[in-house]
N, C-alpha and C positions, 0 to 999 in steps of 0.2 A: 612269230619268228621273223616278221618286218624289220628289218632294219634300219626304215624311218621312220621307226613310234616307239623312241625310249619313255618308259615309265616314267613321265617327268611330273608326276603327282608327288611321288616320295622327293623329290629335290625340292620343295617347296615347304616341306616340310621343316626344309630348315633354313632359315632367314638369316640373309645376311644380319651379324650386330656391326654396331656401330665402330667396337675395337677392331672387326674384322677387316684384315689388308683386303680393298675387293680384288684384285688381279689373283691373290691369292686364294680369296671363299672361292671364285668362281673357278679356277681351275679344279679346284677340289672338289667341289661339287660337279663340274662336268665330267672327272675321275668317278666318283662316287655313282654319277648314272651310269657312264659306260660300262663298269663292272655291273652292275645290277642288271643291265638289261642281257650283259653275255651269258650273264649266271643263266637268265631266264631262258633266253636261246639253245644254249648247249642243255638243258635239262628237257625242253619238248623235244629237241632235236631225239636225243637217245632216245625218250617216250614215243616218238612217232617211228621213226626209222627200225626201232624191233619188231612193229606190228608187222604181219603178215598181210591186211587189209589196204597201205598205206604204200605209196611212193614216194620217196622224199629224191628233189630236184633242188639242186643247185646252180644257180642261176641270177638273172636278170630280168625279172615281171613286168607282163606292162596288159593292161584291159585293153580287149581288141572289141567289144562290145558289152553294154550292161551283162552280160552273162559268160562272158569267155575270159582265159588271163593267157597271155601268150608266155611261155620260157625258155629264153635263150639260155643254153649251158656253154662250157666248153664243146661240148663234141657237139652238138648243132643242137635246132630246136626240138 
């Protein structure tokens, strides 16, 4: 649910051709991930967030040592 690790395996999967305008493959292709990575997102998101087991935290992450992640929310950390 990172937000800086779109699935960029499946974008590769399709290769610019040579007829393709590239200003044009590439915006469609970088459409084409961002939907695929939201889809991915909003489906754990609902998968995690009904457990009972789970907290889900909206935020801003950052490692405060090999073993900790700090998260800043709106209403503090």
């Amino acid at each position: 649910m990172t937000e800086g690790a779109p699935p960029n395996r499946f974008h590769h999967s399709r290769k610019r051709r040579p007829e393709d305008a590239p200003q044009e493959w590439y915006e469609r292709s970088v459409a084409e991930v961002q939907a695929l990575t939201k889809l991915f997102r909003d489906e754990n998101y609902e998968a995690l967030d009904g457990m009972d087991t789970v907290t889900v935290l909206t935020g801003t992450a950052a490692f405060t040592d090999p073993h900790t992640v700090r998260v800043e929310c709106a209403d503090g950390p």
